[in-house]
Legacy VTK file of the C-alpha trace (Angstrom):
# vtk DataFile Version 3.0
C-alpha trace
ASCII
DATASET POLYDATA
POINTS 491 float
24.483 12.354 -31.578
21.396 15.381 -31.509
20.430 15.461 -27.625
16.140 15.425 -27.630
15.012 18.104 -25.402
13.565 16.710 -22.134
10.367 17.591 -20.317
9.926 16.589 -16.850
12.720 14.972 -15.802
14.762 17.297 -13.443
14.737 15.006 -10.449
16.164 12.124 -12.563
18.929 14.479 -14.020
19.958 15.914 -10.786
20.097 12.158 -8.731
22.784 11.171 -11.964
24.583 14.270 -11.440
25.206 13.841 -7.766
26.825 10.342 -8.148
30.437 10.540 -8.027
32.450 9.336 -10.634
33.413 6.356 -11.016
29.707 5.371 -10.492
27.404 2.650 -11.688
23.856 3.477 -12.791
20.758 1.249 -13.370
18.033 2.736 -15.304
15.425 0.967 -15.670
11.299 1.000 -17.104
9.376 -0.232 -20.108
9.546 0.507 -23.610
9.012 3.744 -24.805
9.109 6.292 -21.311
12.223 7.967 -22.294
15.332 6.046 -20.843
17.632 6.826 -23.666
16.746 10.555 -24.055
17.282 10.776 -20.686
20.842 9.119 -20.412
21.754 10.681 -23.769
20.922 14.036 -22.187
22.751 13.553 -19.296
25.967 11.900 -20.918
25.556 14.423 -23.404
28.358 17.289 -21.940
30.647 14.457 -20.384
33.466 12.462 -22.738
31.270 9.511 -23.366
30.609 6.434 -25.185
26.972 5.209 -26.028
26.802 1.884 -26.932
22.794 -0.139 -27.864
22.823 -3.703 -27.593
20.237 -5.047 -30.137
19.077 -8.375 -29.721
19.214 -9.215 -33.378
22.254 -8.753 -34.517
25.076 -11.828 -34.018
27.214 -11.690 -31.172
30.423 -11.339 -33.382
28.922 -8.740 -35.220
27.898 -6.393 -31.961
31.817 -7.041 -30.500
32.938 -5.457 -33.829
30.735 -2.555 -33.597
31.448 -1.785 -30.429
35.202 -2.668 -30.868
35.223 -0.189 -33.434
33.603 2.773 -31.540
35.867 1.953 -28.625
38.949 2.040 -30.514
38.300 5.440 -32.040
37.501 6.985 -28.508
40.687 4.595 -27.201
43.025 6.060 -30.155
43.782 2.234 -31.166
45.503 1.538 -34.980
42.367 0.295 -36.971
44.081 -3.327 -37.111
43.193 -3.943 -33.059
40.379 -6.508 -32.851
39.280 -7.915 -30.108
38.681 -11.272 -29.997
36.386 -11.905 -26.907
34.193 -9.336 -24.813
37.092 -10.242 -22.175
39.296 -8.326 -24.079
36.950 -5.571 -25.198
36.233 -4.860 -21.615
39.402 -4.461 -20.564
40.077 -1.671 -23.008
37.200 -0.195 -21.931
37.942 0.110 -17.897
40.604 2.087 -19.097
38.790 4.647 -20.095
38.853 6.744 -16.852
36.552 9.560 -17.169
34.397 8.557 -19.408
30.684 7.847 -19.303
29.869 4.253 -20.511
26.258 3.692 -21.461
24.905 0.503 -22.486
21.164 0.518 -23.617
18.872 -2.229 -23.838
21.512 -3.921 -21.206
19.474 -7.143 -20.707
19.507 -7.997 -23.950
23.515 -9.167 -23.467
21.427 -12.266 -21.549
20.674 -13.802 -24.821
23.529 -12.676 -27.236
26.633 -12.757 -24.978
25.550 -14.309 -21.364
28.999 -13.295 -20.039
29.029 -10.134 -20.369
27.557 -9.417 -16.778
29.681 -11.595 -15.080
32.424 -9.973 -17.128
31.534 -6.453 -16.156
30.901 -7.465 -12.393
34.518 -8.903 -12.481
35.538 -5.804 -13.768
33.978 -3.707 -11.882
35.119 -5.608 -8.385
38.412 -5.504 -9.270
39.498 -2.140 -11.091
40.328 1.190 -9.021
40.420 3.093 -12.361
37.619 2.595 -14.429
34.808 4.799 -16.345
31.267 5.590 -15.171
29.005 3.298 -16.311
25.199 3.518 -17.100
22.940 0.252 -17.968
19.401 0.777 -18.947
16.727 -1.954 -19.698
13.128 -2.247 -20.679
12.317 -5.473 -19.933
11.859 -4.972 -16.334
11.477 -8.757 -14.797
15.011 -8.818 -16.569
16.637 -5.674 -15.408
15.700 -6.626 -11.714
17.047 -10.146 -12.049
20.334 -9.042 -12.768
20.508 -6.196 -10.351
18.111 -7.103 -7.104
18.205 -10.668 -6.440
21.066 -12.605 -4.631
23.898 -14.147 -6.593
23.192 -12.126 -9.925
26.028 -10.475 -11.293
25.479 -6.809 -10.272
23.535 -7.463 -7.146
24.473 -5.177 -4.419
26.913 -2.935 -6.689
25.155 -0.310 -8.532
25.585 3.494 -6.892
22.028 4.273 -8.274
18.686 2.056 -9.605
16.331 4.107 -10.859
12.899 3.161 -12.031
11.358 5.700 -14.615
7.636 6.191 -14.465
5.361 8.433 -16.947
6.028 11.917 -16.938
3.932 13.799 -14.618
0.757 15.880 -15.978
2.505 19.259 -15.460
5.277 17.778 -18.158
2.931 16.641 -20.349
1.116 20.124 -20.490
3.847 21.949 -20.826
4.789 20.122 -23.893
1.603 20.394 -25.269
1.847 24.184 -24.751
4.780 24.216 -26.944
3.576 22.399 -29.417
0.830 24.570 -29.700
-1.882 22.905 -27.942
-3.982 23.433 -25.489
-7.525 23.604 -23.705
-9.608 20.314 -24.546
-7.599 19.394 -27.183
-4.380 19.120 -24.949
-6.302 17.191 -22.051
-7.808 14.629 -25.066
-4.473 13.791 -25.974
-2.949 13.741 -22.360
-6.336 10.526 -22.214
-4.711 9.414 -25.244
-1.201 8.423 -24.669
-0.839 9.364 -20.714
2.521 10.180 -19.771
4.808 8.649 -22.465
7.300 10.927 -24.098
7.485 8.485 -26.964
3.875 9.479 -27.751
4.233 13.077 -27.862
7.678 13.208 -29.804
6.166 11.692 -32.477
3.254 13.986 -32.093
5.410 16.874 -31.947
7.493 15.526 -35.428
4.025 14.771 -37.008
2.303 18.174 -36.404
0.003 16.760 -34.261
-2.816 19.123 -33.127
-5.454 17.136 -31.958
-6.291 13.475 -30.750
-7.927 13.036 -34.266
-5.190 13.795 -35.646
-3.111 11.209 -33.475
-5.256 8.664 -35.012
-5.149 9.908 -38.589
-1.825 10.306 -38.789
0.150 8.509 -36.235
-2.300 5.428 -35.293
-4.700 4.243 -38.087
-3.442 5.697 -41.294
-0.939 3.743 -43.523
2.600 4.142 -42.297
1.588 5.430 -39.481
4.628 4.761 -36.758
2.318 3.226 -34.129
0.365 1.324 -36.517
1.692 -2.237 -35.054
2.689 -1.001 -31.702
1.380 -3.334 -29.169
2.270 -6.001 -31.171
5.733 -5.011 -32.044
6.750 -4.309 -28.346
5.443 -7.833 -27.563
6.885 -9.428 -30.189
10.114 -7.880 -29.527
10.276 -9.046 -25.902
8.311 -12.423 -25.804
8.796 -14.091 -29.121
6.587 -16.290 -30.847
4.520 -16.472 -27.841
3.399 -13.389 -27.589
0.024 -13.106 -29.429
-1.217 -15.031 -26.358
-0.322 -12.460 -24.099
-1.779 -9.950 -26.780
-5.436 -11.889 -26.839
-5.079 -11.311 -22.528
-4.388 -7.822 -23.291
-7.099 -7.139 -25.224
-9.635 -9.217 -23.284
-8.493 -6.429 -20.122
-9.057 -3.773 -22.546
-12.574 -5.172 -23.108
-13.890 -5.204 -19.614
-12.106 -8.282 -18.280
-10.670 -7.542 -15.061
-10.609 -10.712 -12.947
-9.063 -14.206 -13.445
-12.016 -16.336 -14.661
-13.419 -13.594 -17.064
-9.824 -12.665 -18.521
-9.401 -16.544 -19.416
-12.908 -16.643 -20.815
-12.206 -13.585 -23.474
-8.898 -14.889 -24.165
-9.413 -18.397 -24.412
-7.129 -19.499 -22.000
-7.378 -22.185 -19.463
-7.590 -20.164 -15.833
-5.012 -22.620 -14.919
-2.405 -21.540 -17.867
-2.978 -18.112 -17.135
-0.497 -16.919 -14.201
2.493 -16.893 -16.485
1.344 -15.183 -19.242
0.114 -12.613 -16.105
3.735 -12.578 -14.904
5.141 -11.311 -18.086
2.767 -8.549 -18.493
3.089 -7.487 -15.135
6.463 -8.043 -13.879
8.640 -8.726 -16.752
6.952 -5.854 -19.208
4.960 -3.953 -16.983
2.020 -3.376 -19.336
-0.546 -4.599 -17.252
-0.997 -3.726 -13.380
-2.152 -6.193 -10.438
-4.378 -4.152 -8.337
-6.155 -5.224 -5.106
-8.918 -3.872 -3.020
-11.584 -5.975 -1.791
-10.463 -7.973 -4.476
-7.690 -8.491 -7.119
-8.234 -7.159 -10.613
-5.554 -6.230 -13.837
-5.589 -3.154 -15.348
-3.580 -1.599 -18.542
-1.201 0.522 -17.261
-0.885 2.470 -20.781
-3.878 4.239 -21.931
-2.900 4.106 -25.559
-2.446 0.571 -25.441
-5.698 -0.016 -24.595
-6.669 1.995 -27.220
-4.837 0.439 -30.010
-6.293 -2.735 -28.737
-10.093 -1.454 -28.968
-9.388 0.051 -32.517
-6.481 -1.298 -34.702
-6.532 -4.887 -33.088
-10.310 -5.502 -33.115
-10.921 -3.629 -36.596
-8.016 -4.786 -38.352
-9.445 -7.726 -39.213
-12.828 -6.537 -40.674
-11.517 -2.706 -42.169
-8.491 -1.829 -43.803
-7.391 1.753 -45.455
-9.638 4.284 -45.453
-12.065 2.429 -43.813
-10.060 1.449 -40.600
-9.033 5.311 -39.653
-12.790 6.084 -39.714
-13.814 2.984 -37.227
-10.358 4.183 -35.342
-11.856 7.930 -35.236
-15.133 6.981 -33.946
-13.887 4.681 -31.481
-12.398 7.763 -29.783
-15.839 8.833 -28.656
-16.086 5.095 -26.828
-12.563 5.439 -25.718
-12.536 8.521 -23.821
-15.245 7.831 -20.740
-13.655 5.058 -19.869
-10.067 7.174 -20.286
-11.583 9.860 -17.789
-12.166 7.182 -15.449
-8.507 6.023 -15.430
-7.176 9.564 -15.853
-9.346 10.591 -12.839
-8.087 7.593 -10.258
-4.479 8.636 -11.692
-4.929 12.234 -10.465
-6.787 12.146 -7.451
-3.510 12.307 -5.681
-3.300 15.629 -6.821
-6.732 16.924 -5.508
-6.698 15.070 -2.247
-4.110 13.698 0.466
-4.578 10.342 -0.561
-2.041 7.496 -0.635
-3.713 4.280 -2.247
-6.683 4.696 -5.339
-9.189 1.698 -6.036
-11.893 0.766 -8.535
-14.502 -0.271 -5.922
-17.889 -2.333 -6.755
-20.511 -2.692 -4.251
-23.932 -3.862 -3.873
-26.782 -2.982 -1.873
-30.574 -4.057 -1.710
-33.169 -1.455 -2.642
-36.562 -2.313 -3.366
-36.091 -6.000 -2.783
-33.398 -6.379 -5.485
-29.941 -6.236 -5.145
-28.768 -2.884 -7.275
-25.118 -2.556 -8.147
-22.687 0.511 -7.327
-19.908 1.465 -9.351
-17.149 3.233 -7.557
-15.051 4.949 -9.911
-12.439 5.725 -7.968
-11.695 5.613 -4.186
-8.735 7.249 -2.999
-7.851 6.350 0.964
-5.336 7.838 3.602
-5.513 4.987 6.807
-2.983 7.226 8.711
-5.522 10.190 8.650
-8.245 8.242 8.019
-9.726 9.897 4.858
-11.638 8.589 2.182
-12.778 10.366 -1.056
-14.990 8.839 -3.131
-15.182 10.311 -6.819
-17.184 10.004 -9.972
-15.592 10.748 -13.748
-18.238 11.490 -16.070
-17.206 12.504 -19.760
-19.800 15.170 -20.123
-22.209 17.223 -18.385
-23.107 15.743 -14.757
-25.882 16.314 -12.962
-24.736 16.333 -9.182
-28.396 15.356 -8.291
-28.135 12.096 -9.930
-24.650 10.737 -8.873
-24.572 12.326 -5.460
-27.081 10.013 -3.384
-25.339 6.923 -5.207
-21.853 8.081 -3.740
-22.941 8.334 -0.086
-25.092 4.188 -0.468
-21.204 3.297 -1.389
-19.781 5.649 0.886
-21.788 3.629 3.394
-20.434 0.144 2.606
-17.188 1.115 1.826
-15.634 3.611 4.698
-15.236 2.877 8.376
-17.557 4.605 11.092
-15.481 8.085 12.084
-13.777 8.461 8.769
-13.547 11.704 7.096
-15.147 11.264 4.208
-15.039 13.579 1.121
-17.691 13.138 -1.842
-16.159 13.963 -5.406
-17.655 14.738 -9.177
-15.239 14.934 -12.301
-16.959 16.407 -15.312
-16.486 18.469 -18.367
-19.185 21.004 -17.103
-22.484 20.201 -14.651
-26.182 21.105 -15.242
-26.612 22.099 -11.334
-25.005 22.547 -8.155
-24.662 20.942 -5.267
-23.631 21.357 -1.629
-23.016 17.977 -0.774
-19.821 16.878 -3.192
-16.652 18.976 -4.701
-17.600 19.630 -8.189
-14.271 19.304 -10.412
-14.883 20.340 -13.988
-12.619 20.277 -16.635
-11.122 23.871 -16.827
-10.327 23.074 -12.714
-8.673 20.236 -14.131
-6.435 21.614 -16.684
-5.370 24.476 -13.592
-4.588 21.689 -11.558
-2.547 19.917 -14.228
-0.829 22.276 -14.914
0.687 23.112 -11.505
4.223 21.303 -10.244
2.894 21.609 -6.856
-0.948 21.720 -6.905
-3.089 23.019 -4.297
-4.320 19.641 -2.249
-7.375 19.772 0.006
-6.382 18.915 3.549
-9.370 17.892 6.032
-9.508 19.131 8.918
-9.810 18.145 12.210
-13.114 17.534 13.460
-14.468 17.956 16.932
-16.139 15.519 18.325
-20.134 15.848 19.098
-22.171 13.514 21.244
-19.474 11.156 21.198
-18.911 10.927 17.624
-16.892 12.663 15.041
-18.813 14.840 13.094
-16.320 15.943 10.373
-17.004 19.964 8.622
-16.646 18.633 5.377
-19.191 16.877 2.709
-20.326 13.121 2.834
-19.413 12.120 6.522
-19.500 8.548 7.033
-20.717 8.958 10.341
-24.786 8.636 9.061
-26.962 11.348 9.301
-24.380 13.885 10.285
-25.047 17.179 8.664
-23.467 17.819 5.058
-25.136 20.575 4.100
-22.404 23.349 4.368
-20.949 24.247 0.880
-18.389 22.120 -0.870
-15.409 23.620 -1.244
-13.268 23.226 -4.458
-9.855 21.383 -4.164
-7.321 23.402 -5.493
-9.292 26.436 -4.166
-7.064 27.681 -1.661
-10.115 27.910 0.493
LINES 1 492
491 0 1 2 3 4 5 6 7 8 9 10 11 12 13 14 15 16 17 18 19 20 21 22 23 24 25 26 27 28 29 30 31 32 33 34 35 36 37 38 39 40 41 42 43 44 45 46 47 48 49 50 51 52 53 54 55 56 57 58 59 60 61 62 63 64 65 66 67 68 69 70 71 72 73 74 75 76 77 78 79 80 81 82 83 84 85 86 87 88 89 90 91 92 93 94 95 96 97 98 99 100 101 102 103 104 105 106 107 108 109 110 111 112 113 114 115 116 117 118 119 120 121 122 123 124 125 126 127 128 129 130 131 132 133 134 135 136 137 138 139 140 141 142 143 144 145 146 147 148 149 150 151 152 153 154 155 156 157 158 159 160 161 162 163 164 165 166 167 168 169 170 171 172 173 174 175 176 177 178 179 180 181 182 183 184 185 186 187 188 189 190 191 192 193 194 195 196 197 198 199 200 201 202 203 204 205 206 207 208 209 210 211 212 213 214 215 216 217 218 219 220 221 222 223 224 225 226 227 228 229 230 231 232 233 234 235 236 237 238 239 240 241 242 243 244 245 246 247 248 249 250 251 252 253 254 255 256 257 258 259 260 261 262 263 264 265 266 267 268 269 270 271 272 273 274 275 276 277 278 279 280 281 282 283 284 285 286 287 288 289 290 291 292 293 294 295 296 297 298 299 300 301 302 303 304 305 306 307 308 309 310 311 312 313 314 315 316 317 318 319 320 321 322 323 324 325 326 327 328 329 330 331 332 333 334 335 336 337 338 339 340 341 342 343 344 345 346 347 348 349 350 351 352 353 354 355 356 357 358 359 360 361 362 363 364 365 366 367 368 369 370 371 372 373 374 375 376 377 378 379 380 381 382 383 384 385 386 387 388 389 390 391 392 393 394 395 396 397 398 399 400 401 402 403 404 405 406 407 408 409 410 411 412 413 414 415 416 417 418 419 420 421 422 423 424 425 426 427 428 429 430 431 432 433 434 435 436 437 438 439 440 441 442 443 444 445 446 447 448 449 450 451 452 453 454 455 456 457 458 459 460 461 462 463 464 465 466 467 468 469 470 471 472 473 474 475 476 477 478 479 480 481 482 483 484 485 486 487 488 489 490
C-alpha cells in the first residue's frame, strides 16, 4: 500500500512512536483531516496489517475479507474460515509484533456490535498480543466507546489522540511545493483551511489557484467534491441528514443563534438541540461558541462554501452555468473567510488564549448604532485584550480605528492591556494608534513554526492607574499616541 507523504504532523508521529509495544491507540477526528495517511505512515516500516471497516458491506462479507488478509499474514492453508469474529480475533492476538489498524472503528457498532466487547476481552486477558490502532470519524461515537464509563475500551487505550487541521505553516509549505504561493496560496489556505484532504486533491488535480479549486475540483462535472457536504452527512446520519444540511446552510447564511438558525431552516426551536448535537459533538462540523452569548459557527471553511455555492445554486444552474455562479461567489466568500481566518490566527500574533465574535451597541446621536467586533482575542491571567478588524481589501486605519476603541470601551475591564488590531490586504494610511497587519506580514507569519508573538509589557502605574505603553488602553483617555509596533516585528 503507497504511503502519502505527510505535512505537518511530526508531533503526532513521534507520540505513536514512543508507545511501547504492545500498545493500544485511539485516533480520532472528522472526516477528511488525514487519520489514515497518518496511521498508514506510521505503520508503514512496522510488520502490519491494515484493515477498513465499511459500513456497507454485510457483516459476513467483512469477516471474510479480513479472514483472508489475516490468514495470508498468519501463513494459514486457504481452507481456514472463521466462523465468528470470536475466532478471527483470536488468530489475530497472536500476531505478536505486528501493528493492527482498524479504520473507521465505530462503524463495527452497526455491522458487528461485538466486536468491542470482543477486543476489550481480548485485550484484558492476553500477555502476547499485537499493537493495535483504532481510528474513527464520527467523533460522538469514537468517544462513547473510549471515554465514558462501562464502554468497552474505557480506561484501556495507551494513547487517544484527537487530530485537528494542520497548522498554517503545513499548509504553506505544501502549497510551496506544489508550486504556489503569494495571494494565490493564502486564497486557497481561506478556501479549504487546514484539511489535507483538500490539498491532495489539489495537488493530484494541478491545482494553481482557488479558481481553479472551483473549476475543477468543486463546481465542474465530476468534480470529486461536487456532493461533499452532502455525502459526509449522508454517510454518517442517514436519511435524516438533509435536516441537519438545511441547519448547516442556514449558519452559513448568517444564522448564528438558536431562534434565527430554526427560522432559516425551518425547524421548530424546540426540535433543534439534537440535530445541534450531531453537528457538534457527534461530527464536529459545526462549533458551539460562547461569549456574552452562545452562537454556532462552521468549523470548515470549505463547507461553508459549498453550502453558499453548489447547495444554493444547484437548484437554479447546472453545467456551465453553475461553475460561473460558483466562481463569482468566491468574491462574496472570501471577506467573510478573512474574518474567520483572522480569529483562527490571532493566536499567532498575540498571547491570547480564548478568540470571540463580539457585538456591541452603543448610543450616538440619540440612536443606538451597532459595533461589530470581528474578533477579540483575551488572556484573563495577564489580562490582555486585542481587539482586531479583517478587512478583505485596502483599509483605511482612520475609519475602523475610533470604532475599535467605542467597543474596546464596552467590552474590556478598567486596567486591561489593551491592544488595537487591523488585518488587511494593504492600507491607504497609517496610523499610530492600532498594529497594522497586511497581507505580506501575514504570509511571514504563516509561514513560521514558531512565529514571533507580541508580548505586552508591564506597565507602571501613574496616578493610581495603569497606564499601559502600548496602543488602545482601556484605561480612557490614557495616551496612545506612541507608534504601533508590528507583531511579528521583533521590536
Amino acid at each position: 500500500m503507497a504511503v502519502i507523504k505527510l505535512y505537518g504532523r511530526e508531533r503526532e508521529l513521534a507520540l505513536l512512536g514512543r508507545l511501547k509495544p504492545p500498545f493500544l491507540a485511539v485516533v480520532y477526528g472528522r472526516r477528511r483531516i488525514g487519520k489514515t495517511a497518518l496511521v498508514l505512515s506510521f505503520i508503514s516500516a512496522r510488520p502490519h496489517l491494515y484493515f477498513f471497516v465499511n459500513p456497507k458491506k454485510p457483516r459476513g462479507v467483512l469477516l471474510e475479507e479480513f479472514g483472508e488478509a489475516l490468514r495470508r499474514v498468519a501463513g494459514l492453508p486457504s481452507y481456514v474460515r472463521f466462523a465468528d469474529w470470536e475466532e478471527f480475533f483470536d488468530v489475530l492476538f497472536q500476531l505478536r509484533g505486528y501493528v493492527v489498524a482498524f479504520d473507521e472503528f465505530q462503524w463495527f457498532l452497526e455491522t458487528a456490535p461485538e466486536v468491542p466487547y470482543i477486543l476489550q476481552k481480548m485485550w484484558d486477558t492476553r500477555v502476547e498480543k499485537p499493537s493495535v490502532i483504532l481510528t474513527g470519524s464520527v467523533v460522538g461515537m469514537v468517544k462513547r466507546l473510549v471515554a465514558e464509563a462501562g464502554s468497552p475500551l474505557f480506561g484501556r487505550a495507551d494513547l487517544v489522540l484527537e487530530l485537528g487541521e494542520l497548522e498554517p505553516p503545513a499548509v504553506f509549505r505544501w502549497l510551496g511545493d506544489m508550486g504556489v504561493v503569494g495571494e494565490e496560496a493564502f486564497k486557497l489556505f481561506l478556501l479549504f483551511g487546514g484539511v489535507p484532504y483538500y490539498y491532495r486533491l489539489a495537488q493530484q488535480w494541478g491545482v494553481k489557484t482557488a479558481e481553479d479549486a472551483v473549476r475543477l475540483l468543486v463546481a465542474g462535472e465530476g468534480g470529486p467534491l461536487r456532493h461533499e457536504v452532502e455525502f459526509v452527512l449522508a454517510e454518517s446520519l442517514g436519511r435524516e441528514y438533509r435536516t441537519h444540511l438545511a441547519i448547516l446552510d442556514a449558519v452559513a447564511g448568517g444564522a448564528t443563534k438558536l431562534e434565527q438558525i430554526a427560522s432559516r431552516a425551518g425547524v421548530k426551536a424546540t426540535s433543534l438541540p439534537p440535530y445541534l448535537n450531531d453537528l457538534v459533538n457527534l461530527l464536529g462540523v459545526l462549533e458551539r461558541r460562547r461569549s456574552k452569548r452562545v452562537y454556532y459557527e462552521i468549523r470548515d471553511r470549505f463547507y461553508a462554501y459549498w453550502l453558499r455555492s453548489v447547495y444554493r445554486h444547484g437548484d437554479v444552474a447546472a453545467g456551465e452555468a453553475l461553475v460561473e455562479a460558483a466562481v463569482r461567489e468566491l468574491e462574496r466568500f472570501y471577506p467573510w473567510a478573512f474574518e474567520a481566518a483572522v480569529r483562527q490566527i490571532l493566536p499567532r500574533f498575540y498571547p491570547v488564549k480564548k478568540v470571540s465574535r463580539e457585538v456591541v451597541h452603543i448610543r450616538e446621536g440619540g440612536r443606538r448604532v451597532q459595533l461589530d467586533v470581528d474578533a477579540l482575542g483575551v488572556d484573563e491571567e495577564r489580562r490582555f485584550a486585542v481587539l482586531a478588524e479583517a478587512k478583505w481589501g485596502a483599509a483605511d486605519p482612520r475609519e475602523i480605528v475610533p470604532k475599535l476603541r467605542k467597543a474596546a470601551e464596552m467590552l474590556i475591564p478598567p486596567g486591561w492591556t489593551t491592544r488595537l488590531a487591523i488585518f488587511a490586504k494593504s492600507f491607504t494610511a497609517e496610523t499610530e494608534e492600532a498594529d497594522l497587519i497586511d497581507l505580506g506580514t501575514i504570509l511571514q507569519n504563516l509561514a513560521q513554526s514558531t512565529p514571533s508573538v507580541y508580548t505586552p509589557q508591564t506597565s507602571k502605574p501613574r496616578g493610581g492607574s495603569a497606564e499601559p505603553d502600548v496602543v488602545g488602553s482601556s484605561e480612557h483617555g490614557g495616551d496612545t499616541r506612541r507608534r504601533a509596533r508590528r507583531p511579528g516585528s521583533g521590536a
